[in-house]
C-alpha positions in Angstrom: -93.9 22.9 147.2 -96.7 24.5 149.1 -98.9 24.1 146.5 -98.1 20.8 145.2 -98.4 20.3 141.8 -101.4 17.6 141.8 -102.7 18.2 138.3 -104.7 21.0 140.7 -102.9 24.2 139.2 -99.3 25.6 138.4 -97.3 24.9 140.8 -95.4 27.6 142.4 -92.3 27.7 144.7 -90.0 30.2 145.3 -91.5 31.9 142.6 -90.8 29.4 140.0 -94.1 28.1 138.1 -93.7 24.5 137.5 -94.9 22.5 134.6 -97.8 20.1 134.9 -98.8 17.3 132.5 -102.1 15.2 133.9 -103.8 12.2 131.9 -107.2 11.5 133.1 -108.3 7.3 132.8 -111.9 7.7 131.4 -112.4 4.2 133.3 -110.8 5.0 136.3 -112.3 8.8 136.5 -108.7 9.9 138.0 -106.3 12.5 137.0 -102.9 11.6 137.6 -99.7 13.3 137.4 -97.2 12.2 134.2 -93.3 13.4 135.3 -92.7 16.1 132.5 -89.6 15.4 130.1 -87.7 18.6 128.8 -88.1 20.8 127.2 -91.7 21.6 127.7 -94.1 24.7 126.4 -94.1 27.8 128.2 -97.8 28.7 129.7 -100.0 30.0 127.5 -103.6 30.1 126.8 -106.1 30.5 123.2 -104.1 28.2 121.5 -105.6 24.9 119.7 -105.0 21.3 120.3 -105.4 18.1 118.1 -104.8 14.4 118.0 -102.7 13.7 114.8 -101.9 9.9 115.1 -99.8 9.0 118.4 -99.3 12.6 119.0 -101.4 15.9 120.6 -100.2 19.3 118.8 -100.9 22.4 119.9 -100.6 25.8 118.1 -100.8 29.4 118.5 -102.1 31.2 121.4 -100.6 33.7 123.7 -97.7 33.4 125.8 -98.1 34.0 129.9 -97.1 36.4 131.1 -95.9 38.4 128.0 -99.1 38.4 126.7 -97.6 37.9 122.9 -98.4 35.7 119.7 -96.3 32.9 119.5 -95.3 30.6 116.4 -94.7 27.9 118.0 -96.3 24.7 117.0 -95.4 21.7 120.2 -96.2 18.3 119.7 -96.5 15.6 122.5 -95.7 12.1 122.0 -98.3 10.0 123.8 -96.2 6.8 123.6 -93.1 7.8 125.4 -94.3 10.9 127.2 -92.1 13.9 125.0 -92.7 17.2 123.7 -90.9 18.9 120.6 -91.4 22.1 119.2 -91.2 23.6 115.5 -91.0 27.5 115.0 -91.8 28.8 111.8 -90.0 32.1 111.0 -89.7 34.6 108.2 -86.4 34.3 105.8 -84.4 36.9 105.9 -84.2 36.7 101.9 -87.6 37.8 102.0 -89.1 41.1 103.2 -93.0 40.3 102.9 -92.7 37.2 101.5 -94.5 33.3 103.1 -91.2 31.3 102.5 -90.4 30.0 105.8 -87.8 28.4 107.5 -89.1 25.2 109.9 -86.7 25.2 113.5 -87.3 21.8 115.1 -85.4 21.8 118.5 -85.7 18.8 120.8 -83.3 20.4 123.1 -84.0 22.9 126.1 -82.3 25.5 124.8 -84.4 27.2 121.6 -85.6 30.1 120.7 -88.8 31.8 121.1 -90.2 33.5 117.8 -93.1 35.8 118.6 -95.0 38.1 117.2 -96.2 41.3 119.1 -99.5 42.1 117.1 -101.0 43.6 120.5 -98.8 46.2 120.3 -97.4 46.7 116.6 -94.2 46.3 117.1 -92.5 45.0 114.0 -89.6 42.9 115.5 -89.9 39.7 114.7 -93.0 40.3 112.8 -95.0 42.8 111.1 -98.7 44.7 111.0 -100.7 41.6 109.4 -103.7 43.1 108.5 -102.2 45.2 105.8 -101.2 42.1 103.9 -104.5 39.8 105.3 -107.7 41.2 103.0 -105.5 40.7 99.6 -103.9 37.3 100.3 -107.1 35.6 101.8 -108.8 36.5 98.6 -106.3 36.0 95.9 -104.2 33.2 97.6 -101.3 35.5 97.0 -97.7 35.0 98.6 -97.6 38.4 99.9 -98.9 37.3 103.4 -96.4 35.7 106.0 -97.6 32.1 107.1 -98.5 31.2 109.6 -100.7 34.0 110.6 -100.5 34.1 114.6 -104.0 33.7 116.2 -105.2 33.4 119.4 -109.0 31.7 120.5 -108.7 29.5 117.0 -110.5 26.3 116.5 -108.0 23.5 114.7 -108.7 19.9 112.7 -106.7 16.9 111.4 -108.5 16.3 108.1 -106.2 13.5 106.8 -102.5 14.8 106.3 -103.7 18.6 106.8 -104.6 20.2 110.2 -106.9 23.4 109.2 -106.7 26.4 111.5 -110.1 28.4 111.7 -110.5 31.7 112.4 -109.1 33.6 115.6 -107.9 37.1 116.1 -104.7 38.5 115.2 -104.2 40.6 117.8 -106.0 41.8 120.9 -108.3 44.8 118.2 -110.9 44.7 115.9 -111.3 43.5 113.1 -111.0 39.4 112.9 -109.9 38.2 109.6 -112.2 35.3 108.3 -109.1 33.6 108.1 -109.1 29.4 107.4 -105.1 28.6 106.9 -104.4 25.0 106.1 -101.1 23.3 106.9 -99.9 20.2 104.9 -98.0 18.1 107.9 -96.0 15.8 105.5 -93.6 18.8 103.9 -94.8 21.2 107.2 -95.8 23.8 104.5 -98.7 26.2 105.7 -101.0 27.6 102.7 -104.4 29.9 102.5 -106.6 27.7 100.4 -109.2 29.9 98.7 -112.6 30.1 100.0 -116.4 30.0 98.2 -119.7 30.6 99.8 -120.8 33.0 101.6 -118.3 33.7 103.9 -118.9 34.2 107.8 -117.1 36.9 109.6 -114.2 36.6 111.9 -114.2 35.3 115.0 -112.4 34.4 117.9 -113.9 32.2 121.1 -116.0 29.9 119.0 -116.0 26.1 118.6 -115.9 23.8 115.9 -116.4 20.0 115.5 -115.2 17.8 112.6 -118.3 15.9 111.1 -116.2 12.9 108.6 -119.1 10.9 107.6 -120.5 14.5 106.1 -116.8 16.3 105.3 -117.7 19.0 106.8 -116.4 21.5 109.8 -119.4 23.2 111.9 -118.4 26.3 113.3 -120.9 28.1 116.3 -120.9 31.1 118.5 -118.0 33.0 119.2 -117.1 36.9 119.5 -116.8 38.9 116.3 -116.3 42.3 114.9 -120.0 43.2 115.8 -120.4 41.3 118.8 -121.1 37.5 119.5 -122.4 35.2 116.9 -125.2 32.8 116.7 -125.5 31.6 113.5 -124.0 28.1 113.0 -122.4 28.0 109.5 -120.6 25.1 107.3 -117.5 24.4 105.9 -117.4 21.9 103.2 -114.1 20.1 103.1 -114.3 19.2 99.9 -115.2 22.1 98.1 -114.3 24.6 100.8 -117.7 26.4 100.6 -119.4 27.6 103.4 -123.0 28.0 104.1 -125.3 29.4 106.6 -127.2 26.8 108.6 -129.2 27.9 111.5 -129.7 30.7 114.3 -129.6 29.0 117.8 -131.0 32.5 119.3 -127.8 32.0 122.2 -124.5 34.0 122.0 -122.1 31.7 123.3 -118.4 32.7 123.6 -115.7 30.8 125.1 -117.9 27.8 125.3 -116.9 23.8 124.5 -118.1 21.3 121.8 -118.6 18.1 121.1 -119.9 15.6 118.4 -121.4 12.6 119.5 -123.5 10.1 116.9 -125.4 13.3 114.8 -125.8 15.8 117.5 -123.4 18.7 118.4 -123.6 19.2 122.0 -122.4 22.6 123.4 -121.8 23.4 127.0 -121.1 26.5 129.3 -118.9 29.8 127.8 -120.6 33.2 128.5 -123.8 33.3 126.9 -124.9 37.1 126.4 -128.8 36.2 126.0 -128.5 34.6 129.4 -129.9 36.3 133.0 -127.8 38.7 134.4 -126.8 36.6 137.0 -125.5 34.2 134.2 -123.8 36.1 132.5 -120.1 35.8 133.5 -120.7 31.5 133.2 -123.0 29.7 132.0 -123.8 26.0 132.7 -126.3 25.9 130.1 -126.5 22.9 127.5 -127.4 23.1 123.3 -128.0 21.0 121.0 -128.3 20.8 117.5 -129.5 17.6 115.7 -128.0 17.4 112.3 -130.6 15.0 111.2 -133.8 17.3 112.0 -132.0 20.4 111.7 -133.4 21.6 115.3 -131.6 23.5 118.1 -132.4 22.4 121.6 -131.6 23.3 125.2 -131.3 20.7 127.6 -131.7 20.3 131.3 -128.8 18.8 133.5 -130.1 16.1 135.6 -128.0 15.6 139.4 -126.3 18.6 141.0 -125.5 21.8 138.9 -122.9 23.4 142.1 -119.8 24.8 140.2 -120.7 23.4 137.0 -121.2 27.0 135.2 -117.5 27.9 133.6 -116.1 29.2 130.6 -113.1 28.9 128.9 -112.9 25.2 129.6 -111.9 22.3 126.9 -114.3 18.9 126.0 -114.3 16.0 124.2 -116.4 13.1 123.3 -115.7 9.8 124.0 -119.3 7.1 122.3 -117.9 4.5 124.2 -120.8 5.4 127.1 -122.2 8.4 124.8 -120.5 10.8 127.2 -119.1 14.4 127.0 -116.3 15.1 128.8 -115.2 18.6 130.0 -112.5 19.8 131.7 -111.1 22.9 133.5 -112.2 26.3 133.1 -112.6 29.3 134.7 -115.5 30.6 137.1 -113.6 33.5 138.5 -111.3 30.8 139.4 -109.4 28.4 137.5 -110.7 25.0 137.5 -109.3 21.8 137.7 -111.8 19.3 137.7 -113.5 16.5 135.3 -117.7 17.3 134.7 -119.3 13.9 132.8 -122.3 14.2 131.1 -123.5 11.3 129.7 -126.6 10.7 127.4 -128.8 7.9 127.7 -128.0 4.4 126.3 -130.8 4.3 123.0 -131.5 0.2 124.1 -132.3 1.2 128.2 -135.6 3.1 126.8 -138.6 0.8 126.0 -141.8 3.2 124.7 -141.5 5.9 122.3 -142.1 9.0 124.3 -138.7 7.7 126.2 -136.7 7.2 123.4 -138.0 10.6 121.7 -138.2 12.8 124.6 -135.2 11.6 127.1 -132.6 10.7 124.5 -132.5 14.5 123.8 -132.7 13.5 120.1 -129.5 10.9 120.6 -132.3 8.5 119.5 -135.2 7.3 117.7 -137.9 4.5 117.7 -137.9 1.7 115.1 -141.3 1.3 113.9 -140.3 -1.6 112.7 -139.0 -3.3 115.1 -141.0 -1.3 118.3 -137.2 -0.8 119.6 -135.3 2.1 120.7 -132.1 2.6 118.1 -129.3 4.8 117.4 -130.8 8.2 114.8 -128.7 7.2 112.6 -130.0 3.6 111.9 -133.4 5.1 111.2 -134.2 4.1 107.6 -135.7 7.5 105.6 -139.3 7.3 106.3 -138.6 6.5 110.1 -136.2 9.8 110.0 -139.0 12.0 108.9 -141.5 10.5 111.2 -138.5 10.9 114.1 -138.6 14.2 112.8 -142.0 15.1 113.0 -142.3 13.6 116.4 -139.0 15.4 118.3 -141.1 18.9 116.9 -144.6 18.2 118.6 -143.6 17.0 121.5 -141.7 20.2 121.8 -144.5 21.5 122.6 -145.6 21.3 125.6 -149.0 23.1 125.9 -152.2 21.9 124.1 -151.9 26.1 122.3 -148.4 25.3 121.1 -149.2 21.7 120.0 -152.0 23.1 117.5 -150.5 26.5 116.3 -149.9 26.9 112.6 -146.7 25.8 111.5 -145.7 24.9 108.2 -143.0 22.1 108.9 -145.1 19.7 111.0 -148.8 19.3 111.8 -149.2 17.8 115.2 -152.7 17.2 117.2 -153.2 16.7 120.9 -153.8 13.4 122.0 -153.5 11.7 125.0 -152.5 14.3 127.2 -149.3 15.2 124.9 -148.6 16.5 121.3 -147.9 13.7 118.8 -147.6 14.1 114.6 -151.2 13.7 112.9 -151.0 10.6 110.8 -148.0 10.2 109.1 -147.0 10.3 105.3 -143.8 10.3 104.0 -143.1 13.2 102.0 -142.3 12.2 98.1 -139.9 15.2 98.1 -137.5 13.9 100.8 -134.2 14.3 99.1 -130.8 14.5 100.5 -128.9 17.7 99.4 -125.2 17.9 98.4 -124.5 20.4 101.0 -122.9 20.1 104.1 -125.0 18.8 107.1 -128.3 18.3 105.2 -130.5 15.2 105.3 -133.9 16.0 105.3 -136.0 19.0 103.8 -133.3 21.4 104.5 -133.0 24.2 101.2 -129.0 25.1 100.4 -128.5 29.1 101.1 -128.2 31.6 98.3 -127.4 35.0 97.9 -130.5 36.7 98.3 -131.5 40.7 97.1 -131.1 41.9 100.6 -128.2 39.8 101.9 -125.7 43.0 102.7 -127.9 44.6 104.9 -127.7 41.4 106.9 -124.4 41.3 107.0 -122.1 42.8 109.9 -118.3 44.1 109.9 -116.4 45.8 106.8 -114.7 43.1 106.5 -117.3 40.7 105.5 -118.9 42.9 104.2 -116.5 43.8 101.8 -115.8 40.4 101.0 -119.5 40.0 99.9 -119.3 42.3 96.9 -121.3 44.7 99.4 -120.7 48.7 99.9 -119.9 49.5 103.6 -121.4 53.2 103.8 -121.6 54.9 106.9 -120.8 52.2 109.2 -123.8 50.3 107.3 -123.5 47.1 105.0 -125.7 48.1 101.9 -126.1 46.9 98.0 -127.1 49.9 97.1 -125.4 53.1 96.9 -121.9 54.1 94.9 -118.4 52.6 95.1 -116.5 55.6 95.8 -118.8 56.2 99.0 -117.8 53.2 100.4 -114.6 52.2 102.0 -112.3 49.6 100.8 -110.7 46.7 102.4 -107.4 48.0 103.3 -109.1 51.2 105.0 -111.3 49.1 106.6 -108.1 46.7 108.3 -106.1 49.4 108.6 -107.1 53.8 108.8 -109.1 53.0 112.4 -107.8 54.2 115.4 -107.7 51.8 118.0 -107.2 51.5 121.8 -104.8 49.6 121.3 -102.7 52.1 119.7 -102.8 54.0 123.0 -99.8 53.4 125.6 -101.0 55.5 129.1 -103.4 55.7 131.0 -104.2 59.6 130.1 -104.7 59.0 126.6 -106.5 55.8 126.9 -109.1 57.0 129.2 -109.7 60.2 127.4 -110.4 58.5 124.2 -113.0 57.1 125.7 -111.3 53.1 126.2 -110.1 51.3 129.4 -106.6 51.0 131.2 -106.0 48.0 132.1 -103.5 49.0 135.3 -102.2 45.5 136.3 -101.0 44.6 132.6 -100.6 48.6 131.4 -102.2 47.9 128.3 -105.7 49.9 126.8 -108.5 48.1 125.7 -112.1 48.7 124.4 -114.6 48.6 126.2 -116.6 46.4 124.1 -114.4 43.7 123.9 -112.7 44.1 127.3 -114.1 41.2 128.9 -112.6 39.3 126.1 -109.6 40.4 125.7 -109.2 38.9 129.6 -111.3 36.5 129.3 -109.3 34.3 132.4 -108.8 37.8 134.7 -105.8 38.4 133.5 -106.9 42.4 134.2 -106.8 42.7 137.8 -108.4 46.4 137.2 -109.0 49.0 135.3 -109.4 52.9 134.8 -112.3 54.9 132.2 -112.7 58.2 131.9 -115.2 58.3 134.9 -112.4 57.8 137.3 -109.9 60.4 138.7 -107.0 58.7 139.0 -104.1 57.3 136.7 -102.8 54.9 137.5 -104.6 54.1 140.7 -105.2 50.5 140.9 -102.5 48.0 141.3 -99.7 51.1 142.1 -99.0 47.6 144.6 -96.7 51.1 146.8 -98.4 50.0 150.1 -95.8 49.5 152.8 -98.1 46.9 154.6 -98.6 43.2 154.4 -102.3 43.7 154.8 -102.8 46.9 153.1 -101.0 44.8 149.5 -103.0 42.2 150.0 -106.3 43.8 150.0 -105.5 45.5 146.5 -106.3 42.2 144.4 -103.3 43.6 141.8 -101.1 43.0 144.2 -99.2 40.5 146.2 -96.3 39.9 148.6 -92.7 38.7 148.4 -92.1 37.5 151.8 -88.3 37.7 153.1 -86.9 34.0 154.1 -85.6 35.8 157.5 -89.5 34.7 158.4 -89.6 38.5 160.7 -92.7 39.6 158.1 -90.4 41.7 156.2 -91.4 42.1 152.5 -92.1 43.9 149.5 -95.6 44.6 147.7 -95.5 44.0 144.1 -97.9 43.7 140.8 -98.5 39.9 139.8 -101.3 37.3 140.0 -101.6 33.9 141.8 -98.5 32.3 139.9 -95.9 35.0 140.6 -95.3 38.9 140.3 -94.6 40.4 137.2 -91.2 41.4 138.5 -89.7 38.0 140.4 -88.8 38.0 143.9 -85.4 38.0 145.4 -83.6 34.7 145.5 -85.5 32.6 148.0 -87.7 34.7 148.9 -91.7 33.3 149.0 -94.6 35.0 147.0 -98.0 35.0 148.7 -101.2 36.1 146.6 -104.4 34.6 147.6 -103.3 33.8 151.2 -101.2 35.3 154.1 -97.5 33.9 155.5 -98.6 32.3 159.3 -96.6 34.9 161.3 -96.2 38.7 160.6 -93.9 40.2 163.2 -93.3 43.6 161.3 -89.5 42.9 161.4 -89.4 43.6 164.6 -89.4 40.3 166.2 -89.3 36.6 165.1 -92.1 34.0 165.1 -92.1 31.9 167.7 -93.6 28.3 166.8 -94.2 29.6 163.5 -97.1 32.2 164.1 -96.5 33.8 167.2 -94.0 37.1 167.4 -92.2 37.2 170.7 -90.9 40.3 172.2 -91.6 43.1 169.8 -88.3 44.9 170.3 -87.2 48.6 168.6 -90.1 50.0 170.9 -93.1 48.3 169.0 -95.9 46.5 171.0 -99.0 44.5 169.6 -99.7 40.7 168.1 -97.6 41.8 165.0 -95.5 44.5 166.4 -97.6 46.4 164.2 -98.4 49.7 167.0 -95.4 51.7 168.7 -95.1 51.4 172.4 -96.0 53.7 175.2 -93.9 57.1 175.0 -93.0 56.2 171.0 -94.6 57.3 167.7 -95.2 56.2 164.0 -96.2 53.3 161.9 -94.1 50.6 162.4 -95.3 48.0 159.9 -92.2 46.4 157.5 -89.4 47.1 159.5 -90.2 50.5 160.1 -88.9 52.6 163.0 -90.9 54.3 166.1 -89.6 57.6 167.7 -90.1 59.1 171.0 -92.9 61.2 171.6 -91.1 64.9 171.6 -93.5 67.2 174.2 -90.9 69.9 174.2 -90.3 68.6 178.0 -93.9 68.9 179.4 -94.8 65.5 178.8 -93.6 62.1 177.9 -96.5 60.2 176.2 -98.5 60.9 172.7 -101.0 59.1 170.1 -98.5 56.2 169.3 -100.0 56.9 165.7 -100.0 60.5 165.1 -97.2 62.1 168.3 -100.0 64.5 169.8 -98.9 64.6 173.1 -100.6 65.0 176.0 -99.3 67.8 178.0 -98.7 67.5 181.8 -98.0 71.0 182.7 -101.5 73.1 183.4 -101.7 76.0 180.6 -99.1 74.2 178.1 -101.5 73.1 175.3 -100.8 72.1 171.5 -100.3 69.0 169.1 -97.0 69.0 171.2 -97.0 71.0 174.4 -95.5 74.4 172.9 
């Protein structure tokens, strides 16, 4: 295989992409190959993935390269290296009904179930969002489960794995969707929710918190753009809340929990500088003890760290976040480590504040650098105070007015004025909250904060004029199932002429329209290799791949090269991406994308040690028989033919390129002597 598969990146040969499992040893800092056992999963990306006991399971997502919801649910068996699958189904006793039928094949030969929400097509399936508004609320049984997401978040909570959020297909709006499915009967329900519900999203992350019970959910893209407001969901109760505004918009970025602090990394973070934009390499955190967001600065190199759509997790053994893979305009393959500092290595209190990144805290008691979390109350407040002054960095920031903490400059650096725990220091029962922190409520104005029908809807607000308001009357407002269902989206269109004239993009490569709003993640991987608005003349135009040249395909990044096994340069341009074309090649014939076969003779000649072409024959001259030869004419690239130049007898040569001839006879003129 000429791209071996080394746990780099698919593997393909003969246009066949190969399956890949790799285990990385956290010891040994290696990733090593593990020999696949059938069947396996078909690529596919936005789904989730857990660790439920001795197995990983992984669920939802979209299928590659059909670009379709699939209900597939796989589990991998960690002790003896084996995948299954389960496909939930609709009975056929029921129209519109959520009884399902669980397929469990541990054979090769099953059958896909998907869904096509991208397009609407009801086989196999059917238009979700005119069932989603009514069934999320009520907890009827008029909503087919599972609902097929892509760009979830999933967690094991006991015997249940909980799927949140994640957009049911590739338009607007995202349902704020939590489905819950009970893993001892494999029975999928849609538990009803309280709180103030967030809106739908798609791209975010979520960490499981057990010592609190509680899922935090931050940053990813939503009906009106990307979010920044961490929020809470309490699995007890299942209430949400509204925690804290990190003042980032992170989307397709990773997160981890380690000891009390949720550490986020990378994604594309729209607040960043234009030159970040695409991938960031930024680091948040936020301290669930002093209820502070904080952005952190990467010691060592920070070359070809910035990525997004990448996967992490935490492993407290050395306090260390791991994250893998990703995509920089490239897909990655690599491990990044970064590890926090070991609480007992710091000796003085502006150390163990200040370079733990809030991982830890000094015991006044026992002038010793600990763990946050083995603060005792008083020390937690004083912790507190301290992580918020020496924030502040200036001698003006150290003394402005600030009605959480008083600090005072001393000593070169802002410290707490002298400390006095606070008699009101109470824990609250909701989720997250230690210290001073006040649960949400509904407040007078609340809908004109809020963002989306949908949610807004769900509030007990009136969506008027594209505006959340409480004020205002009913029937001026939309309802829910106009909301999901009366818009007309790009989506809806299916060429490139109606698509750009309603004012979306055409995505040429994949023929599919998008908006432009949410184009970038829609593809968030470049799955678009180009696209078409309504400023641009021609349909389809980019990625036509109808170039009769190797070099001429190549250049067009839609397009790539099936290269015949004669080993001559003969070949045929086609639409695809680095794996394969959309359309495979002929039997044993080699696909080249990203790179260029050694020798390219034209057809007209074979290679000679591999790269050379000796003796162009059929009247073709030049390193790649690419030019006709003197007294011929035309373009001889792909096994095309030259002719001789025709003078009408006054002359024998001509432009090899265009057949103007150059008359011998004085007085004969013309493109060809008449």
């Amino acid at each position: 295989c000429v791209r071996a598969c080394a746990c780099v990146r698919v593997c393909v040969h003969m246009s066949v992409a190969v399956f890949c499992t790799c285990r990385y040893g956290i010891d040994e800092q290696v990733l090593e190959l593990v020999e696949p056992q059938r069947p396996w999963p078909s690529m596919r990306y936005s789904h989730s993935a857990v660790v439920y006991e001795d197995t990983m399971i992984i669920f939802g997502g979209l299928l590659v390269p059909s670009e379709k919801f699939t209900s597939e649910m796989w589990t991998y068996d960690f002790t003896d290296g084996s995948w299954s699958v389960k496909i939930w189904h609709p009975s056929s006793s029921v129209a519109n009904g959520n009884n399902f039928t669980v397929m469990q094949n541990d054979s090769s030969n099953y059958t896909e179930v998907v869904y096509d929400y991208f397009s609407g097509d009801d086989s196999d399936g059917y238009d979700v969002s005119q069932e989603l508004y009514n069934s999320t609320r009520n907890n009827s049984n008029n909503l087919m489960l599972p609902v097929l997401v892509r760009g979830h978040t999933a967690h094991i909570v006991g015997d249940r794995m909980l799927v949140f959020f994640g957009a049911v297909r590739s338009s607007e709006p995202f349902p704020s969707l939590v489905q819950e499915l009970d893993l001892g009967n494999m029975t999928w329900s849609v538990p009803s929710l309280k709180g103030i519900i967030p809106s739908g999203r798609h791209g975010h992350t979520s960490v499981h918190i057990e010592e609190l019970d509680v899922v935090y959910v931050y940053g990813g893209q939503s009906s009106n753009g990307i979010n920044d407001i961490l929020v809470a969901f309490n699995l007890t109760t299942y209430t949400w809340y509204s925690l804290s505004s990190s003042h980032q918009q992170p989307f397709l970025h990773s997160a981890v929990f380690i000891h009390h602090l949720m550490v986020i990394f990378g994604g594309v973070d729209l607040l960043e500088s234009q030159e970040d934009l695409c991938f960031s390499n930024t680091v948040l955190t936020y301290d669930t003890v002093c209820k502070k967001w904080s952005k952190l600065v990467l010691s060592g190199s920070s070359l070809g760290i910035s990525r997004r759509g990448h996967s992490a997790v935490a492993t407290n053994k050395e306090i260390t976040m791991l994250v893998f893979g990703g995509y920089d305009g490239q897909m990655r393959s690599d491990v990044l480590q970064i590890q926090f500092s070991n609480c007992s290595r710091l000796v003085n209190m502006t150390q163990c504040t200040m370079e733990s990144v809030g991982m830890c805290g000094w015991d006044t008691q026992r002038n010793s650098c600990v763990i946050v979390s083995a603060l005792t109350s008083d020390q937690l407040e004083l912790h507190c105070a301290t992580v918020q002054c020496m924030l502040r960095r200036t001698y003006n920031m150290c003394l402005a007015d600030d009605d959480d903490v008083n600090c005072q400059w001393k000593f070169g650096k802002c410290i707490p004025l002298p400390f006095q725990p606070s008699s009101n220091s109470t824990v609250s029962d909701d989720p997250g909250t230690t210290v001073n922190h006040t649960e949400v409520t509904m407040e007078e104005d609340v809908c004109s904060r809020l963002s989306g029908c949908d949610v807004c809807l769900r509030a007990g607000c009136l969506y008027i004029n594209n505006l959340c308001t409480s004020t205002g009357l009913r029937n001026e407002s939309i309802t829910m199932m106009q909301c999901l269902t009366t818009a007309v989206s790009c989506y809806d269109h299916t060429s490139c002429s109606t698509c750009t004239k309603n004012s979306c993009l055409w995505c040429s490569s994949l023929h599919r329209c998008v908006s432009g709003d949410v184009y970038p993640y829609v593809y968030p991987y470049g799955q678009c290799l180009g696209w078409q608005n309504g400023q641009q003349a021609s349909c389809p135009g980019f990625g036509s791949c109808r170039y009769e040249s190797l070099s001429g395909c190549l250049a067009d990044i839609g397009c790539g090269w099936c290269y015949s096994p004669q080993e001559t340069g003969l070949g045929v341009c086609q639409r695809g991406g680095f794996s394969s074309p959309l359309d495979l090649c002929p039997p044993d014939w080699t696909w080249y994308f990203d790179e260029q076969p050694l020798c390219n003779c034209n057809g007209h000649s074979m290679c000679e040690n591999g790269s050379v072409c000796d003796n162009c024959s059929d009247n073709t001259a030049g390193d790649h028989c690419e030019f006709c030869d003197f007294g011929y004419t035309g373009n001889p690239v792909n096994g095309e033919q030259c002719d001789e130049c025709d003078c009408n007898g006054f002359g024998n040569a001509c432009d090899n390129r265009t057949g103007h001839c150059i008359c011998d006879d004085y007085g004969v003129k013309g493109d060809f002597c008449t």
